[in-house]
Structures are given as C-alpha cells and as structure tokens.
C-alpha positions as CSV (number, residue, x, y, z in Angstrom):
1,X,-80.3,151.4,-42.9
2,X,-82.2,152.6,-40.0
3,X,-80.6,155.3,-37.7
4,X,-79.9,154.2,-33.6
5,X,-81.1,156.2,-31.0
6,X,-79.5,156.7,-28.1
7,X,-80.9,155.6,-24.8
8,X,-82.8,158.4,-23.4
9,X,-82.0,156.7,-19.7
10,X,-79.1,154.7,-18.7
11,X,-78.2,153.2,-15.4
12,X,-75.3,154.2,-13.5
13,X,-73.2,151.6,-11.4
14,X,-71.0,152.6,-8.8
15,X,-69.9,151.2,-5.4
16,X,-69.4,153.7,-2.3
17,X,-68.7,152.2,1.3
18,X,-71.8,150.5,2.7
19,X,-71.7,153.2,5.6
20,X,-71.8,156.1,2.9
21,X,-74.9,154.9,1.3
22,X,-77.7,156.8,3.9
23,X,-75.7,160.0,2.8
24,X,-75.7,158.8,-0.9
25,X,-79.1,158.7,-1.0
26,X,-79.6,161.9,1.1
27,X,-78.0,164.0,-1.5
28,X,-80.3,162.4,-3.9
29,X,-83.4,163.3,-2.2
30,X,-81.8,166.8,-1.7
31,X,-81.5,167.2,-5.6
32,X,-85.3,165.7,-5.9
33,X,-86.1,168.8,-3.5
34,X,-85.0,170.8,-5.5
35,X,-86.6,170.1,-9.2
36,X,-89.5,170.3,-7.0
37,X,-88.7,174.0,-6.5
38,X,-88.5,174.4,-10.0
39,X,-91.6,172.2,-10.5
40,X,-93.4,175.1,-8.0
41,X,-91.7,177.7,-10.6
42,X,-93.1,176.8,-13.7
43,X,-96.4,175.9,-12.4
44,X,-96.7,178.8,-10.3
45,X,-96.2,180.6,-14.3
46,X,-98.2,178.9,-16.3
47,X,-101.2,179.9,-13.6
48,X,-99.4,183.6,-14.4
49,X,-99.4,183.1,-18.2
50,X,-102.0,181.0,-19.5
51,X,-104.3,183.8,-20.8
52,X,-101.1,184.8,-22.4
53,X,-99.9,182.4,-24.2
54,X,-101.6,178.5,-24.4
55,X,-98.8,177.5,-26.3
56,X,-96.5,178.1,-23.8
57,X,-98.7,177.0,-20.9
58,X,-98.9,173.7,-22.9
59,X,-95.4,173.9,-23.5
60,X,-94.5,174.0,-20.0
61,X,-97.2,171.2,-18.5
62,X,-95.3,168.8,-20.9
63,X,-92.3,170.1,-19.4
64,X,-93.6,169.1,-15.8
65,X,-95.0,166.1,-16.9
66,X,-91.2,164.8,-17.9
67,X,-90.2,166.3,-14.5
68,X,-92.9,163.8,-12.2
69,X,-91.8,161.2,-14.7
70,X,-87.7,161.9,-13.8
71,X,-88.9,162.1,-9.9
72,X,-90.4,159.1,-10.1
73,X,-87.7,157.3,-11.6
74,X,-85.6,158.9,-9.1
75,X,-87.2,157.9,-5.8
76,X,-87.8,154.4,-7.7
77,X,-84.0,154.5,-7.1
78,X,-83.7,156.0,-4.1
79,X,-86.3,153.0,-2.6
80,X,-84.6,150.3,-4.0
81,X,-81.0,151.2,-2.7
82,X,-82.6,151.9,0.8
83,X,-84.1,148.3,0.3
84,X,-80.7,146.6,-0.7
85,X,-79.1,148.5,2.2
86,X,-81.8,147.2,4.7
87,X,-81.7,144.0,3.4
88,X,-77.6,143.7,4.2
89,X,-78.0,145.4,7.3
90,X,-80.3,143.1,8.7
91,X,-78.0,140.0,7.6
92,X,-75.3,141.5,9.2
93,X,-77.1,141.7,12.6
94,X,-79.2,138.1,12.3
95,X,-75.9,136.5,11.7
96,X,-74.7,138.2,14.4
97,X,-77.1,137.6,16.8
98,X,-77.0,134.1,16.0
99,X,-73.0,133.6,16.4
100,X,-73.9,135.4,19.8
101,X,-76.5,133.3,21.1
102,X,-75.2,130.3,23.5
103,X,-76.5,127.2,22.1
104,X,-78.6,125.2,25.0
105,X,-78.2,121.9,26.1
106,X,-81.5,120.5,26.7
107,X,-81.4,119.5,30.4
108,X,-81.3,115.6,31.9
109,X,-84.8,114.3,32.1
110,X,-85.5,113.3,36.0
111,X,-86.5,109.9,36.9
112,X,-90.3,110.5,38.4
113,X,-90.1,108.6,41.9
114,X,-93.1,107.4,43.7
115,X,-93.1,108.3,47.2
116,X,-93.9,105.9,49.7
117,X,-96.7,105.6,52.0
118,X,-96.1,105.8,56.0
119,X,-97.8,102.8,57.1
120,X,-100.0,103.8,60.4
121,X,-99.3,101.3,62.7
C-alpha cells in the first residue's frame, strides 16, 4: 500500500460582507509586498554569497523560485475575487438602473394632412 500525500495547496472558503472584500484583498496584496521584501533579501545575498558558497546560492534561487510561484498563485487570487466583486457590483447597478428608468410610451402617430390650395380668383 502506497503512502498519501498531503495536498501541498488547498483552497480556503470563507464569506466576509461584500463591502469588506476591497479591504480583504488589500491586506492580501499588503502580505504579497512583503515576501517581495524578503524576495529583495535573499537575492540581494545570493549576489553577496555566491563566490562563497554555490550550494547555498543554488539553494536559495530554488527558494525564490517557490516564492514567484506562491505570488503568482496569490495575485491569481487576488484577480479573480476583484473579478467576482466587479461582476456583482455591476449587476447591482444595471438592475438598478433599469428599475429606475421610466419606461416610454411610444407617442400617437399624427394623421399627415394635405393643405389646401388658395384658389386665385
């Protein structure tokens, strides 16, 4: 019998109130900031080290390769809730626009009349 791994990703539900979600999604670009600072870090070493130790250099650029690959994921999310959030908020005002929008009667078509000639006389 083979061993299960766990999932090395999993996908998180959770409902906030739709007014929250610009915040939301915020404080998840505020956390992407900042593994970018460490990304900055350990690049800025490995330029430091790499005559040192290659090992370590290579160590670390597999390290910031899993980073991108976690950013990306993470502003994969971050697009797709703004999306969602778009999408319902632009419902919300069509269908509101449309319940506020008189509806027009198309008006009576006049009878053309032909005028009459003044006979000269």
């Amino acid at each position: 019998m083979s061993k299960k791994e766990l999932p090395k990703r999993v996908a998180i539900k959770y409902t906030v109130d739709f007014h929250e979600v610009p915040e939301r999604v915020q404080l998840m670009m505020q956390e992407l900031g900042g593994n970018f600072n460490s990304f900055a870090n350990i690049s800025s070493n490995i330029s430091k080290n790499m005559k040192e130790s290659l090992v370590d250099s290579i160590t670390n650029i597999a390290q910031l390769m899993a980073m991108l690959d976690k950013a990306k994921i993470r502003l994969e999310d971050c697009s797709e809730i703004l999306i969602g959030y778009a999408e319902i908020l632009s419902d919300y005002i069509e269908a509101n626009r449309e319940e506020e929008a008189p509806v027009k009667k198309p008006a009576a078509k006049k009878k053309a009349t032909k005028k009459k000639k003044k006979e000269e006389g």
